[in-house]
ZALUMLUM-484913 format. One line per 10 residues: number of its first residue (from 0); their letters; for each residue x negated, y, z negated of C-alpha. Coordinates in Angstrom, 1 decimal. Example, Ala and Ser with C-alpha at 12.3 -4.5 7.8 and 13.67 -1.06 7.14 Angstrom:
# ZALUMLUM-484913
0 = as = -12.3/-4.5/-7.8 | -13.7/-1.1/-7.1;
END
This chain:
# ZALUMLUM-484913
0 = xxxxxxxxxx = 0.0/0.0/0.0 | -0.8/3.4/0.8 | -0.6/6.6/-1.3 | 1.0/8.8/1.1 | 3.7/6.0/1.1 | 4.2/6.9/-2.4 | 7.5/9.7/-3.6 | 4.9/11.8/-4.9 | 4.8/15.6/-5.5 | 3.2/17.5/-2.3;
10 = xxxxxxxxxx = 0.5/19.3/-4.5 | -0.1/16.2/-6.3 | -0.6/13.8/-2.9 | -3.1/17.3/-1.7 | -5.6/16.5/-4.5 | -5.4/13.0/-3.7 | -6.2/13.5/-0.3 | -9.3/15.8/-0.9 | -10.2/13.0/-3.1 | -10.2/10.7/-0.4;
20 = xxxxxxxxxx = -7.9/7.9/-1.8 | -6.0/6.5/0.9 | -5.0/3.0/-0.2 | -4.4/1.7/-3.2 | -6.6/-1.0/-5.2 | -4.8/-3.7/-6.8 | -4.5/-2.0/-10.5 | -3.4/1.0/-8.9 | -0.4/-0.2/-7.0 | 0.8/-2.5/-9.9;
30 = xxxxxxxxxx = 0.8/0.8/-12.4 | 2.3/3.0/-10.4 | 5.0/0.7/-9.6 | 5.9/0.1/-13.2 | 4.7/3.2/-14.8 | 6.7/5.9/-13.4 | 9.9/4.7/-15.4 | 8.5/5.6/-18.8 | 8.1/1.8/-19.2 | 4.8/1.0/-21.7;
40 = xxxxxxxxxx = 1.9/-1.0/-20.3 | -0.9/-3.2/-21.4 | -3.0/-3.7/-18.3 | -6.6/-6.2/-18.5 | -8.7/-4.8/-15.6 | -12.6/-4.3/-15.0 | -14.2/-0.9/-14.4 | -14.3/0.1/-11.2 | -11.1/-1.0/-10.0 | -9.7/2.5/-10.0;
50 = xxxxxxxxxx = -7.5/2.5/-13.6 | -8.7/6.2/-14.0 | -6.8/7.3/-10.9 | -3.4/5.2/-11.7 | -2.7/6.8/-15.4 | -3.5/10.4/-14.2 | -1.2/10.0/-11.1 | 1.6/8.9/-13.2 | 0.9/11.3/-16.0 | 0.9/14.3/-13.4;
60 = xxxxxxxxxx = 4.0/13.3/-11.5 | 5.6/12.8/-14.4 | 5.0/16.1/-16.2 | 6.0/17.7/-12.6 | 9.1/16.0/-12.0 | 10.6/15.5/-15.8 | 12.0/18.6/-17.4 | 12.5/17.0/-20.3 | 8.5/16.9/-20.5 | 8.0/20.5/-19.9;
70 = xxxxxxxxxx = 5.2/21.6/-22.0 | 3.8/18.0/-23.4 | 0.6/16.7/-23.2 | -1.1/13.9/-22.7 | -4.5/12.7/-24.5 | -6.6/10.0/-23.3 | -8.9/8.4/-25.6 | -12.1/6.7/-24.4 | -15.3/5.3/-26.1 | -18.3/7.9/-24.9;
80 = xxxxxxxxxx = -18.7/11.4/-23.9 | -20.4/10.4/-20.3 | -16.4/8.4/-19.5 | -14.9/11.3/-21.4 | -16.7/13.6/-18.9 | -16.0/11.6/-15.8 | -12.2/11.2/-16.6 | -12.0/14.6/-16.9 | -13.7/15.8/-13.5 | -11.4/12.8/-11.5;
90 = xxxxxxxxxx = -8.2/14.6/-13.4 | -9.5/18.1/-12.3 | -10.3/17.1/-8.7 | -6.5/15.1/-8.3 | -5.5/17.9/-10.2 | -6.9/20.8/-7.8 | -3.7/22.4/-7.0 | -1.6/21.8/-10.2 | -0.8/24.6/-13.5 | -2.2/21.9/-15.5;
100 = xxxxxxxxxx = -5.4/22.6/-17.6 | -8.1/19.8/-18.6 | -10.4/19.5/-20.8 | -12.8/17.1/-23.0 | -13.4/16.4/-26.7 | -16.8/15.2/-27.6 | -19.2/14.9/-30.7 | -22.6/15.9/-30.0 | -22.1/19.6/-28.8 | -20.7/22.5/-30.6;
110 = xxxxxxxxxx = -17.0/23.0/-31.2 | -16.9/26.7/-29.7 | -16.0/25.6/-26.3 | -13.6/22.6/-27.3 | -11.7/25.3/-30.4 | -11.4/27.6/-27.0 | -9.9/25.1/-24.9 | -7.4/24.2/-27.6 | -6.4/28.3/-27.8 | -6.0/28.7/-23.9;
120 = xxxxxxxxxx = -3.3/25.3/-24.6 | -5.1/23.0/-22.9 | -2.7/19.6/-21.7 | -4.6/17.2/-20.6 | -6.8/16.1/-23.4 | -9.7/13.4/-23.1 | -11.6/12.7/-25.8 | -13.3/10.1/-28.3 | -11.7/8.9/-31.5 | -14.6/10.7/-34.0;
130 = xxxxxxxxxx = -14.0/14.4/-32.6 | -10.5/14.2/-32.1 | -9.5/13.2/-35.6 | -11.9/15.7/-36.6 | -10.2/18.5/-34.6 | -6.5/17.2/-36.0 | -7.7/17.1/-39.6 | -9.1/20.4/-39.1 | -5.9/21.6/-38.3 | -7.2/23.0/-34.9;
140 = xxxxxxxxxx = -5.7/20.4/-32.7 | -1.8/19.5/-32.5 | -1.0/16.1/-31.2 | 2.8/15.9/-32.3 | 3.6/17.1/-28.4 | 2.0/14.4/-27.2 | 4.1/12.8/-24.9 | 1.3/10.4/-23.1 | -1.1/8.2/-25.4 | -3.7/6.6/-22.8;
150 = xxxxxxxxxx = -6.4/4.2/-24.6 | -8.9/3.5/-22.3 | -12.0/0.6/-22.8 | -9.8/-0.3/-25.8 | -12.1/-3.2/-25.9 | -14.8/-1.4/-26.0 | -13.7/0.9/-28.6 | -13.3/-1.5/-30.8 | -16.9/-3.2/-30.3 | -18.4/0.4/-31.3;
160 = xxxxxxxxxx = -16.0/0.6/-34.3 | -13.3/2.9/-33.2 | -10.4/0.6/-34.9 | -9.9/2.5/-37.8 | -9.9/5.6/-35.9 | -7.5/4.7/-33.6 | -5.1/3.3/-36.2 | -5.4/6.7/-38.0 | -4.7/8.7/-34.6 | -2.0/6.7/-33.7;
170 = xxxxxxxxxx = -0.4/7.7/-36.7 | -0.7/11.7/-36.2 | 1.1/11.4/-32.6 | 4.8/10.3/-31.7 | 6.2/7.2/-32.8 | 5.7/4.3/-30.0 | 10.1/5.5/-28.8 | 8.7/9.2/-28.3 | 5.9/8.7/-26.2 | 4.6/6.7/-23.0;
180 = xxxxxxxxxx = 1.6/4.5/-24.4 | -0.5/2.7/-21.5 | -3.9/0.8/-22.9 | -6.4/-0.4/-20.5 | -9.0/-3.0/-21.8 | -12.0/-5.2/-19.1 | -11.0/-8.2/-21.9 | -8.3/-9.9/-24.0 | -9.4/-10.0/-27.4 | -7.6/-10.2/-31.0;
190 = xxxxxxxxxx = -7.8/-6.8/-32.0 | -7.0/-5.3/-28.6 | -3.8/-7.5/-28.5 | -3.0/-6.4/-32.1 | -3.0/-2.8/-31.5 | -0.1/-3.2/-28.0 | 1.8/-5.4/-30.4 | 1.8/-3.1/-33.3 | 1.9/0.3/-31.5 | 3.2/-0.1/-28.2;
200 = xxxxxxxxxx = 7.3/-1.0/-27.0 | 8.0/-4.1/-25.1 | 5.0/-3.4/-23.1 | 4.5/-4.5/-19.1 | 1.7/-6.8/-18.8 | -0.8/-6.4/-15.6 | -3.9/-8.7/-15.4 | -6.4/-8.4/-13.0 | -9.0/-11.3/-12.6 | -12.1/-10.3/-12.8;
210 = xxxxxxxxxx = -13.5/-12.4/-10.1 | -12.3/-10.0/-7.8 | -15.4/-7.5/-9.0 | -18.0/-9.6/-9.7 | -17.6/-12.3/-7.4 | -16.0/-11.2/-4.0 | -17.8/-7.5/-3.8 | -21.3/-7.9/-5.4 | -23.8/-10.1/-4.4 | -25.8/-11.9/-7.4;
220 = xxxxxxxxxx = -29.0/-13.7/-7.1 | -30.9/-14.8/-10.4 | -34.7/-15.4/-10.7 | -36.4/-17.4/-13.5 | -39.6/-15.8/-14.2 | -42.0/-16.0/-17.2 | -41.0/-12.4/-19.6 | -44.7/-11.5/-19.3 | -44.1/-11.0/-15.4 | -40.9/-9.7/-15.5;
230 = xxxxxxxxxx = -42.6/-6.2/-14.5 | -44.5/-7.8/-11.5 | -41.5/-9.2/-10.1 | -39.3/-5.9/-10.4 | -41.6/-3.7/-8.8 | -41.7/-6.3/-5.7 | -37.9/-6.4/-5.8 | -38.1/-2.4/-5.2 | -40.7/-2.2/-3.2 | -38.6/-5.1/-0.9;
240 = xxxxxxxxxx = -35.5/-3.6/-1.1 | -36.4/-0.2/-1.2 | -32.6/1.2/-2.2 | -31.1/4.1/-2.6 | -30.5/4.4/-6.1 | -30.8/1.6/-8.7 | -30.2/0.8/-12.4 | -32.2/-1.5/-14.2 | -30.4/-2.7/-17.7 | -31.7/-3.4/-20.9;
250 = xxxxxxxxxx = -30.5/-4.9/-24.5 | -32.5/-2.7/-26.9 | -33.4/1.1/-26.3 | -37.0/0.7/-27.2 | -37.4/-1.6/-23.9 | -35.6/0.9/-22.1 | -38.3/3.4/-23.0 | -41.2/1.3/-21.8 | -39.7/-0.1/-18.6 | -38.8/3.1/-17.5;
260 = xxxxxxxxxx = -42.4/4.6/-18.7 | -44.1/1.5/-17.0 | -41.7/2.3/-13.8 | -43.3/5.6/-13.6 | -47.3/4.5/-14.0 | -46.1/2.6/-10.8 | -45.1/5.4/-8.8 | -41.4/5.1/-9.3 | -39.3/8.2/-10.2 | -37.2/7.0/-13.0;
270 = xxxxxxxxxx = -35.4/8.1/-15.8 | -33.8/6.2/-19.1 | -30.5/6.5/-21.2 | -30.5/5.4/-24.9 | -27.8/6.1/-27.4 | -30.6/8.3/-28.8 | -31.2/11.1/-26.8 | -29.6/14.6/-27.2 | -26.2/15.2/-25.5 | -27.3/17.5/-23.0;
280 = xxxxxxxxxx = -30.6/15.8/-21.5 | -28.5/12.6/-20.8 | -25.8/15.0/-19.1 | -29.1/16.2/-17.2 | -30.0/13.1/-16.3 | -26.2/11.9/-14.7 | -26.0/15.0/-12.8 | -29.8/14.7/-11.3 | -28.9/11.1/-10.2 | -25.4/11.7/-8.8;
290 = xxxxxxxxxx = -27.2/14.5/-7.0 | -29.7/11.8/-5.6 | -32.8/14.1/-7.5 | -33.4/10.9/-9.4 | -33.7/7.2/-7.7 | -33.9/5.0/-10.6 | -32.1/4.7/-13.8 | -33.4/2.6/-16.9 | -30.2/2.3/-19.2 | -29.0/-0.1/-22.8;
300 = xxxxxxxxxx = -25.2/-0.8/-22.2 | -24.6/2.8/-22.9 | -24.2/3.1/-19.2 | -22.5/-0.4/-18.5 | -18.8/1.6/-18.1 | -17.6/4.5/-17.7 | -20.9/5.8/-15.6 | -20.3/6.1/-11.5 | -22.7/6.5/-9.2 | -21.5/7.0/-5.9;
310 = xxxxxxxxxx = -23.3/4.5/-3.7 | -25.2/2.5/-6.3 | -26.6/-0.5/-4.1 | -28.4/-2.1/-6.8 | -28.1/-3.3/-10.7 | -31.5/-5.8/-12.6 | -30.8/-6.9/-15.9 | -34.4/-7.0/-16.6 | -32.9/-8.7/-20.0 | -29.9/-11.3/-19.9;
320 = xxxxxxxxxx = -27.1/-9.5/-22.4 | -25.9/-11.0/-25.4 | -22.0/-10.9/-24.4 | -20.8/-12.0/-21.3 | -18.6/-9.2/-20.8 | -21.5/-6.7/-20.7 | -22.5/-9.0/-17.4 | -19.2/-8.1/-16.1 | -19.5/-4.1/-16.6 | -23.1/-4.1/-15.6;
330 = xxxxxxxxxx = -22.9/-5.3/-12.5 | -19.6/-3.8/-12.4 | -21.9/-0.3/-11.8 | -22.3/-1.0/-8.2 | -19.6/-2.4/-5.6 | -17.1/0.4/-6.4 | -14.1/1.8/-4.6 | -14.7/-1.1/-1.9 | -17.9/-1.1/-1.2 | -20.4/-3.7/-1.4;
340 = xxxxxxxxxx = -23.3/-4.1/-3.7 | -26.4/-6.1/-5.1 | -27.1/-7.7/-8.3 | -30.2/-8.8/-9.6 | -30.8/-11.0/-13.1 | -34.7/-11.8/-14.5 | -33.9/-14.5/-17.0 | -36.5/-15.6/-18.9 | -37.3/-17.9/-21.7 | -35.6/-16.6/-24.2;
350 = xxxxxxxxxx = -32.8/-15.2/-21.4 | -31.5/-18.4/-20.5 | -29.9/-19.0/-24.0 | -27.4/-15.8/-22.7 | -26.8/-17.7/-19.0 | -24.3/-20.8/-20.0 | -21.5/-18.1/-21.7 | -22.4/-15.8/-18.9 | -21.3/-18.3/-16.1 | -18.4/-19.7/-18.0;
360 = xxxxxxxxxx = -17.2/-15.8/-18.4 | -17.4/-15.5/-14.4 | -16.6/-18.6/-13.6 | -19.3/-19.8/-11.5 | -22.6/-20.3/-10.9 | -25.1/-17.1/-10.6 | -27.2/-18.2/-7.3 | -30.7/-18.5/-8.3 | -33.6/-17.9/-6.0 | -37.3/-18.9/-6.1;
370 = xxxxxxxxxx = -39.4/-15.7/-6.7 | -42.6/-16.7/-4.3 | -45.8/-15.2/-4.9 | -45.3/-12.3/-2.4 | -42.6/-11.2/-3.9 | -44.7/-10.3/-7.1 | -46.6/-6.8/-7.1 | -49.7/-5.5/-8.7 | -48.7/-3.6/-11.9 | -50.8/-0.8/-12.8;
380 = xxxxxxxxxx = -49.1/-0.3/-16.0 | -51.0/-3.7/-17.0 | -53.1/-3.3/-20.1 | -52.4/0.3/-20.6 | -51.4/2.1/-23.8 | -47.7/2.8/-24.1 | -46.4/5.6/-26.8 | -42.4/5.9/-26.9 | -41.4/9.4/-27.7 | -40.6/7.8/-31.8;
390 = xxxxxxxxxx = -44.4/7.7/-32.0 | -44.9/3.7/-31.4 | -48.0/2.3/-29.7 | -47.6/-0.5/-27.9 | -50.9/-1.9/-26.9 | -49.2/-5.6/-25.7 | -49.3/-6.1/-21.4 | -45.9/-8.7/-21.5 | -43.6/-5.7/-23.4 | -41.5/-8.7/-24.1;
400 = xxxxxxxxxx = -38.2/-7.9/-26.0 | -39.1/-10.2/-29.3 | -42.0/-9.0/-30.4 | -44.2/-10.0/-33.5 | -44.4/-8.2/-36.8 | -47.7/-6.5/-35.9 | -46.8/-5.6/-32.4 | -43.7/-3.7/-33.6 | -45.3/-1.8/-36.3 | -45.8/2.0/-36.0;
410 = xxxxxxxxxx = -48.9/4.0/-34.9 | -51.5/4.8/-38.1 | -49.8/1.9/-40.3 | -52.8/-0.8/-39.0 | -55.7/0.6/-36.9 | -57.2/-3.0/-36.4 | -53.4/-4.8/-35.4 | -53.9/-7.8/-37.6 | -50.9/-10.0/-37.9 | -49.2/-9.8/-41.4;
420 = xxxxxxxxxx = -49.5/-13.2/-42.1 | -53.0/-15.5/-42.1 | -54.3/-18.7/-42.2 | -56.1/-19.3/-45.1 | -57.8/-22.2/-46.6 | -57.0/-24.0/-49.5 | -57.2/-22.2/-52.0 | -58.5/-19.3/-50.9 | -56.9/-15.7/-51.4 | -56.4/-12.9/-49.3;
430 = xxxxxxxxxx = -58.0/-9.6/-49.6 | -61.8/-8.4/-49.6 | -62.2/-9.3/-53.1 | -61.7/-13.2/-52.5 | -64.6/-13.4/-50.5 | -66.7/-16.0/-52.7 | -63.5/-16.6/-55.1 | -61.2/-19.7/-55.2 | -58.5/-21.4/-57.1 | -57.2/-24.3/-58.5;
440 = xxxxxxxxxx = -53.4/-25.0/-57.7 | -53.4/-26.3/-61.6 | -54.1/-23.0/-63.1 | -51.8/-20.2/-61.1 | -50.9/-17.2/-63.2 | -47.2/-17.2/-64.4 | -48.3/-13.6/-66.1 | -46.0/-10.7/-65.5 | -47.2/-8.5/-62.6 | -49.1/-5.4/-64.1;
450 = xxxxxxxxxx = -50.2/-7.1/-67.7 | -53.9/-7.5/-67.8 | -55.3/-9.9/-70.2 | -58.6/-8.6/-72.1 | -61.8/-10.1/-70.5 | -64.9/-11.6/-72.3 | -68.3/-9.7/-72.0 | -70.2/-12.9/-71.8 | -69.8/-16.2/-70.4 | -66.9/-18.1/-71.7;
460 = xxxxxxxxxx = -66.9/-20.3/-74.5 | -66.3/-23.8/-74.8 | -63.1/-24.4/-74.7 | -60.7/-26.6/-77.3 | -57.4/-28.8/-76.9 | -54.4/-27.0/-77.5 | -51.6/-29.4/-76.5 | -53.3/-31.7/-74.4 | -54.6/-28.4/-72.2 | -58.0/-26.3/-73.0;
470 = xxxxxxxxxx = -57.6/-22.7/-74.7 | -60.7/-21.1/-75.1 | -61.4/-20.0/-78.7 | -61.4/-16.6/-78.0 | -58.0/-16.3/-76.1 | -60.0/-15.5/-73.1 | -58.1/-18.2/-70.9 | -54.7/-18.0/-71.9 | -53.8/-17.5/-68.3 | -54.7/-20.9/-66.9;
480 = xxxxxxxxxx = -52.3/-22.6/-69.2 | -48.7/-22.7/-67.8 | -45.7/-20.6/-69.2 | -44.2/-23.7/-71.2 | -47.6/-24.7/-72.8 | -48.1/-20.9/-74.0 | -45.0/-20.6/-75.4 | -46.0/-24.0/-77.5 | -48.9/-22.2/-78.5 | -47.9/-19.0/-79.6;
490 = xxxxxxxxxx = -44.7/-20.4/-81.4 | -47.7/-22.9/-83.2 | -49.4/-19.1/-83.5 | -47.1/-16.9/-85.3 | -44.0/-19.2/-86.8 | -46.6/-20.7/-89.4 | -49.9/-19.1/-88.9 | -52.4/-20.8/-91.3 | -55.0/-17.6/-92.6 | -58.3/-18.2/-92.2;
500 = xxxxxxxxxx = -60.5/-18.9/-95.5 | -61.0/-15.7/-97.7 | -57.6/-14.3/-97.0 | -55.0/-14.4/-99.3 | -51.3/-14.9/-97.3 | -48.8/-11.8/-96.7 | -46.8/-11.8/-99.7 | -48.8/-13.0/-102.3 | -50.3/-11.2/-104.9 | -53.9/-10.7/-103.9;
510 = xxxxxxxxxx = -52.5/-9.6/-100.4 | -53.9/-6.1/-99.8 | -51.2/-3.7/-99.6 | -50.7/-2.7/-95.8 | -48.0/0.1/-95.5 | -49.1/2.9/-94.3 | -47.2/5.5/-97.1 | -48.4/5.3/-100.4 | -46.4/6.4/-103.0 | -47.5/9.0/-106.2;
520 = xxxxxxxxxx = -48.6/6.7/-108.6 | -51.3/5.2/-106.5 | -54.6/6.1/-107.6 | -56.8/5.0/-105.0 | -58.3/7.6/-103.8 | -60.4/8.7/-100.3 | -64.0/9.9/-101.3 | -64.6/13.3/-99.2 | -66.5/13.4/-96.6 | -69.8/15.9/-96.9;
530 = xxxxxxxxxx = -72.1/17.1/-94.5 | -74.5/14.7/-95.2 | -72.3/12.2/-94.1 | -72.2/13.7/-90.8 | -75.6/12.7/-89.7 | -75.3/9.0/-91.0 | -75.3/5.5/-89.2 | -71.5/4.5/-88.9 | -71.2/1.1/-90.4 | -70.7/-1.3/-88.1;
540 = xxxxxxxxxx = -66.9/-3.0/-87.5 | -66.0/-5.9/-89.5 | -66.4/-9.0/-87.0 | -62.9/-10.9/-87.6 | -62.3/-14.1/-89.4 | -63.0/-17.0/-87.2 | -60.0/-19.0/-85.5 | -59.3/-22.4/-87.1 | -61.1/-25.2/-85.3 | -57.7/-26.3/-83.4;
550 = xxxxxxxxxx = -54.2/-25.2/-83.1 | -53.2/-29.0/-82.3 | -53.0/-30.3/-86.2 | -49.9/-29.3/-88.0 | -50.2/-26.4/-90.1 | -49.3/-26.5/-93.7 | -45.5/-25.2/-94.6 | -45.2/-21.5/-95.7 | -43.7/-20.4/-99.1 | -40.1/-19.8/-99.0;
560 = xxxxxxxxxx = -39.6/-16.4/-98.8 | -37.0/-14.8/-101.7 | -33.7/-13.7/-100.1 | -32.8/-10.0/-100.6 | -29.8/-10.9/-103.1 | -32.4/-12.7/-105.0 | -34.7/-10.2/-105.1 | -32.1/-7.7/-106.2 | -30.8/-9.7/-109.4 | -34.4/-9.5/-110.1;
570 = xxxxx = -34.9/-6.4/-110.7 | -31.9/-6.7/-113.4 | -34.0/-9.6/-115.0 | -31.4/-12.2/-113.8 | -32.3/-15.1/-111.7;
END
C-alpha cells in the first residue's frame, strides 16, 4: 500500500512527500489501519522498519481532523537522547507544513531551552523517563492534556531501568479510557507485557517477525579468528570492502576506545560512542557522520537503536554481544528503509559462547567464512602504547576484552606490570624481606594482625614442653604454638599461677602492699632526693624471678579467697 492511497490531510501527505515515503513497510500499513480509530496497540517490531513514521502520522492526523482533540498533546517516551533527537527531526520534517510545535526532553544539557519550549506550549513532546518526571515534579511540565502516550523501545527501557519511571509517569497522565496508548517493543518480554496489560485497553496486537530485517535484507558472514588477530582481520575487511561508512560494535566502552584509537594508527578516520562522553561531543560526532565528514564509527550498544545513518553499508561486531537481541539491533543499523546491507561478526574464543543463543534468536545459521591469509593486514598499532582518555595504559598487542588483573590496572599503580599473584615455593613468602626466610606450615601465626610480640636480644633459648609443644622459657616463641595450645597455656598461667620462691602470694600477709594510694597513717616515707644524688650511678633493674622449670606439672591449689559478706561480718567480729 501506498501513502497517497491513504485519507490523509493534504499538508500532512506534503511532508510525507518531501520525506520521500512512498510505500508503506509492513508495521506502517498494519498501524495505520488500526490506529486511526483511537483503538490502543501493542505492536513487536525491530528498528528500522519504520514505527517512528506510523505513530506520528496517526498522531498528526488525528490532532487535525478531531475537534475534540484540539489543544492536546502527545509525549513519546524513548530510552536515549540520540532516539529522542532523531524522533524529533522525523516529526518536524513530516510535520513541515503543520501549527504543530516539537520539541525534546533530555538529561545531560541545561533546562533553559527545554523550560522555554514548555512556555512557547510545545505539543509534541519526546523525551526520556529521568528528565521528564523531573520537569512534571518540578511543576514546569503539565502532562494531564495528554491525549497520546507513545512508549517506544519499551524493551529497552526497561533493560536500562526505566520501569519504575515509567510506572510513575503513567500515573501523572490520563487514565488508560482518556488517552490513545501505542507501545512499541523489538521483543516480547515479561515486563513489557506487564505494563500493555496493566496500562493499556484491550489493546491490538501487531507482530512483526524479525526475520524479515535480519535475514532477507542484510547479508551476514561470520569469521572465527584468534582475539589476538581480531585487528588484523578488520583492517583487511576495510581495506577489501572499502565502504562508505561503517560501524564497528563493541561490548565494553573501554574496547571501544582502543579499537577506535588503534583504527586511527592505521590510517582510518574514526570516531567512538560510549555512554561516557559529554552530550554534546557525541551530538558532534552523529551530525559529522550523517554529514559523511566521518567514515567510521566505533560504538558499545549505545548506538544499536535509535541511531540512523542513511546508507550504512556495513556493521562488525568486533565482539559477539551478550544478548541475542543486541544482534538483532546491531545489524539492524544497516539495511534500512529497503535497502540492502552487510554484516560482519569476529567470533572468537571466548565469542563463541554468545553464538548458540544468537542463532536460535534469528533462527538460523550465521554463514561462516574462512578468513585466508590475504585477507589479514599489517597492523601498525602492534606493540604500541595505548592511553584511553581515563588515563589507562595499555601496553598488551591482542587488546583482548578479558584481560588479567595486571593488564587492567591503572597507569602509576605498577611501573614494572607484575601479575598480582606469584608462584612461590613452598614455604617461601612474598616480599623483599623473605629473600633468605622460610617457614614451616606447623608454626603459622594465628596472632592478630598489628600485635607484635617482644623479641629476644640474643639467640633463643632452649626451649621446654608446655603441652606436648615447646615454649621457650622466656616467652619468646609464643607464636609458633597454635591458638588452642596458648589458650592452655595462659589459662595454666594466670588461673593458678604458682609464685616463684622468695615471693610471698597476693593476699597474704607478707604480700607487699601494691595500691598505688596510700592512706595517712602510712609512715613510709620517700627519702629526698639531693644534688649529690644527681651525679650517682643509677642502680641497676631488678632481674625478675625466674620462671618455674615447666608449666606442664599441675600447680598446687590457691587459698580460698573470703567472700565479701564474710569479710564484712568480720569487721563486726562475727564469723
Amino acid at each position: 500500500m501506498e501513502f497517497k492511497e491513504l485519507n490523509l490531510h493534504p499538508d500532512l501527505q506534503r511532508g510525507i512527500a518531501d520525506a520521500a515515503y512512498t510505500v508503506c513497510t509492513s508495521v506502517q500499513e498494519q498501524v495505520l489501519a488500526n490506529a486511526f480509530g483511537g483503538q490502543d496497540l501493542y505492536v513487536q517490531s525491530q528498528t528500522g522498519t519504520g514505527k517512528t513514521a506510523a505513530f506520528l502520522i496517526v498522531i498528526f492526523q488525528r490532532l487535525l481532523t478531531e475537534s475534540l482533540l484540539t489543544g492536546k498533546k502527545a509525549i513519546i517516551m524513548v530510552p536515549t537522547r540520540e532516539l529522542a533527537i532523531q524522533v524529533e527531526e522525523e516529526a518536524q520534517q513530516l510535520g513541515k507544513y503543520l501549527p504543530f510545535k516539537v520539541g525534546s526532553f533530555y538529561g545531560g544539557v541545561g533546562y533553559g531551552a527545554q523550560q522555554q519550549l514548555l512556555r512557547d506550549h510545545v505539543q509534541i513532546l519526546v523525551g526520556t523517563p529521568g528528565r521528564v518526571l523531573d520537569l512534571n515534579q518540578s511543576g514546569q511540565m503539565n502532562l494531564m492534556d495528554i491525549a497520546f502516550l507513545v512508549l517506544d523501545e519499551a524493551d529497552r527501557m526497561f533493560d536500562m531501568g526505566f520501569y519504575p519511571d515509567l510506572r510513575k509517569l503513567i500515573k501523572v497522565v490520563p487514565p488508560a479510557d482518556r488517552r490513545q496508548t501505542m507501545l512499541f517493543s523489538a521483543t516480547l518480554n515479561a515486563w513489557v507485557k506487564n505494563l500493555a496489560w496493566e496500562y493499556t485497553k484491550s489493546p491490538y496486537e501487531i507482530e512483526i517477525a524479525p526475520e524479515t530485517v535480519t535475514l532477507d535484507e542484510v547479508e551476514q558472514v561470520l569469521y572465527h579468528v584468534p582475539t589476538m588477530d581480531k585487528m588484523k582481520l578488520l583492517l583487511g575487511i576495510f581495506r577489501r570492502e572499502q565502504p562508505e561508512s561503517a560501524i564497528v560494535f563493541c561490548n565494553t566502552k573501554r574496547q571501544t576506545e582502543i579499537v577506535a584509537k588503534r583504527l586511527r594508527s592505521n590510517g582510518f578516520t574514526c570516531e567512538f560512542i560510549i555512554g561516557d562522553l559529554p552530550q554534546s561531543k557525541r551530538f558532534k560526532i552523529i551530525d559529522d557522520i550523517k554529514a559523511g565528514l566521518v567514515r567510521y564509527l566505533v560504538a558499545t550498544d549505545v548506538a544499536a537503536r535509535g541511531l540512523d545513518i542513511e546508507g550504512l553499508s556495513l556493521v562488525v561486531n568486533y565482539d559477539l554481544p551478550t544478548e541475542a537481541e543486541s544482534y538483532v539491533h546491531r545489524i539492524g543499523r544497516t539495511a534500512r528503509a529497503g535497502k540492502t546491507g552487510r554484516a560482519i561478526a569476529l567470533a572468537g574464543e571466548q565469542d563463541v559462547y554468545e553464538l548458540a543463543d544468537i542463532e536460535k534468536y534469528i533462527g538460523k545459521k550465521i554463514p561462516a567464512e574462512i578468513a585466508g591469509e590475504d585477507l589479514y593486514a599489517e597492523d601498525a598499532s602492534e606493540g604500541m602504547r595505548m592511553q584511553t582518555d581515563t588515563g589507562e595504559r595499555i601496553e598488551k598487542t591482542d587488546f583482548s576484552t578479558r584481560k588479567a588483573p595486571y593488564e587492567r590496572r591503572p597507569e602509576g599503580r605498577r611501573s614494572d606490570l607484575r601479575p598480582r599473584f606469584q608462584e612461590r615455593e613452598p614455604g617461601q613468602r612474598s616480599g623483599a624481606r623473605s629473600a633468605s626466610r622460610s617457614r614451616d606450615p606447623s608454626q603459622e601465626r594465628s596472632a592478630p594482625r598489628g600485635k607484635a610480640y617482644p623479641k629476644a636480644a640474643g639467640p633463643i633459648k632452649a626451649a621446654k614442653p608446655v603441652l606436648g609443644k615447646t615454649v621457650d622459657s622466656d616467652y619468646q616463641d609464643l607464636s609458633r604454638l597454635s591458638f588452642e595450645d596458648r589458650m592452655a597455656y595462659y589459662k595454666q598461667k594466670y588461673e593458678n599461677p604458682k609464685p616463684p620462691e622468695g615471693i610471698a602470694p597476693k593476699g597474704s600477709p607478707d604480700a607487699p602492699n601494691r595500691q598505688r594510694s596510700r592512706s595517712k597513717s602510712d609512715t613510709r616515707t620517700r627519702a629526698p632526693k639531693t644534688r649529690s644524688d644527681a651525679g650517682a650511678p643509677k642502680e641497676a633493674p631488678k632481674q625478675a624471678a625466674p620462671l618455674p622449670q615447666t608449666l606442664a606439672a599441675p600447680l598446687p591449689a590457691a587459698p580460698a579467697k573470703k567472700g565479701v559478706i564474710t569479710r564484712i561480718l568480720g569487721m563486726f567480729g562475727k564469723k
